[in-house]
N, C-alpha and C positions, 0 to 999 in steps of 0.2 A: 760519577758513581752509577752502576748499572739498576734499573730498576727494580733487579731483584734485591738489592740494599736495602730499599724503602721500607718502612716497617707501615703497618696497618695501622690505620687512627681508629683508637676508640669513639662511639656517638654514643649520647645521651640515649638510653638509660643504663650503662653500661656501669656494672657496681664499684670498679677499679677506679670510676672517676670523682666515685665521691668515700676514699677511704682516704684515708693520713700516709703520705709516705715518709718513710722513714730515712734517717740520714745515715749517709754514706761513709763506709768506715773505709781506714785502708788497704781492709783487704777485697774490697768493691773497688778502689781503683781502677783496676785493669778493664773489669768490664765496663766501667764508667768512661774509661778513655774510646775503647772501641765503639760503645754505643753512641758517643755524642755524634760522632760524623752524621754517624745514618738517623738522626733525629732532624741533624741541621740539613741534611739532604731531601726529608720528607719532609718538613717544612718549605723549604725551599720550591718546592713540587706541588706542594698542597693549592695555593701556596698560602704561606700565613709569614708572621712577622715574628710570632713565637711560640712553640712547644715547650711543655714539661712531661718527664717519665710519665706519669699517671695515663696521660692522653695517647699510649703507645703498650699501653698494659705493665709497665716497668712502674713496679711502686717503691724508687729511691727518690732523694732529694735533688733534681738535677732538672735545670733548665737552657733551652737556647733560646736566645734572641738574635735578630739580625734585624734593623730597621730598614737596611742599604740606603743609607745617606746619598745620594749622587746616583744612587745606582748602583753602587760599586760594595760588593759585601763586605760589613764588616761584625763576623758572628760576636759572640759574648756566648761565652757557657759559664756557667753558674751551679757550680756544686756546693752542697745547701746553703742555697742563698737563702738572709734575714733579713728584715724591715728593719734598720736599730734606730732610726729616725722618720719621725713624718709630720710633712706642718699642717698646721692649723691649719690653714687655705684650699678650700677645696677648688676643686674641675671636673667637669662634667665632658665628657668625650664618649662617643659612639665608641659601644665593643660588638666585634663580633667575636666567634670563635669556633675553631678546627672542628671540635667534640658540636658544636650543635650548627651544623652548617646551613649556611643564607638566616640566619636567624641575628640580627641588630640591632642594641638598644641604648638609649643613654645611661649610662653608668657612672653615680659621682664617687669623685673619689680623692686623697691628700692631693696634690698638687705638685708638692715635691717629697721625695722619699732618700733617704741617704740607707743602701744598701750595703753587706758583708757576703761576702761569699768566699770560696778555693775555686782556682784556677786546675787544670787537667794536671797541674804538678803539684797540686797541695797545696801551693802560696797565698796565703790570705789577701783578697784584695776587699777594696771597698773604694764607693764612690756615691755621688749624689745625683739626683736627676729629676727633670723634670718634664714637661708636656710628653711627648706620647711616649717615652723612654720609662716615665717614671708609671703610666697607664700599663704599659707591657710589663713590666717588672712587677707590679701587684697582681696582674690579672695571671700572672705565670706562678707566681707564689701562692696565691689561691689553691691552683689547681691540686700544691702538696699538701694542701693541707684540706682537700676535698670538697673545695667551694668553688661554683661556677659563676659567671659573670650575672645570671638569670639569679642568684642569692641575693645580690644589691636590689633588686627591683620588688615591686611590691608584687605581692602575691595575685591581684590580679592580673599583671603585668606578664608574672612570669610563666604563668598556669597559661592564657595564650599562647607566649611564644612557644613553649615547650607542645602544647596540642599543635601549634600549626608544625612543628620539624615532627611531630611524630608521622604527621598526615601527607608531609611531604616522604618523609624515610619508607611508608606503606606504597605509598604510590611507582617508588625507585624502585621498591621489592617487587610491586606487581612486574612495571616495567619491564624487569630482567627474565619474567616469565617466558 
């Protein structure tokens, strides 16, 4: 896909990424088929593991994932995808993410989550998951519903991270002077 495909990543403090997106009817299909390529593309690029609309200015219910197992891609889009399960057991795993970049922190969170979603033809699917599949699928889910990975962490924690990517984002602006 040519670079001009790529859509622009939103960054923190960008208001799109902390609104509620809304879920996708079928007469958003079509756009929702075309856009997922170039989501999975600018991810891909970025690079990250996973995008949601919101993080692209697109406030529908639509996520991609690609963990690339082996290497070898294998996306997952997720049109409004739900939590309808999560156990008791938590995990704590390092997140970063696209929207506040070089910015990492430990994140806890269920452990396994059994998800629902439509496939780009409508088709209900659902599955369960767990270690960084089931971390990407919440921390993607978040994002539609306007919460960033820096909401889990305590407010000292996250008033940091958030100063230092502002300080870093000021510095890349000077830079391009």
């Amino acid at each position: 896909m040519p670079d001009s495909d790529l859509l622009p990543i939103l960054f923190v403090p960008a208001p799109q990424l902390r609104a509620k997106a809304r879920p996708v009817g079928p007469a958003d299909m079509d756009a929702v088929r075309a856009l997922a390529p170039r989501m999975l593309a600018t991810m891909y690029k970025a690079p990250g593991i996973g995008l949601a609309a919101p993080q692209i200015g697109s406030l529908l219910r639509l996520v991609v994932i690609d963990l690339q197992p082996d290497e070898v891609p294998s996306p997952l889009v997720m049109v409004n995808p739900e939590i309808v399960a999560a156990s008791a057991e938590h995990a704590v795993r390092e997140e970063g993410c696209l929207s506040l970049p070089n910015q990492y922190a430990d994140v806890e969170r269920p452990a396994e989550v059994k998800v629902r979603w439509l496939d780009l033809e409508g088709r209900r699917q659902e599955m369960s998951a767990d270690g960084l599949l089931a971390t990407c699928i919440q921390h993607e889910i978040d994002h539609l519903n306007g919460v960033l990975f820096v909401d889990h962490l305590s407010a000292l924690k996250r008033n940091m991270l958030l100063r230092k990517l502002a300080k870093e984002l000021k510095q890349q602006a000077r830079d391009k002077e």
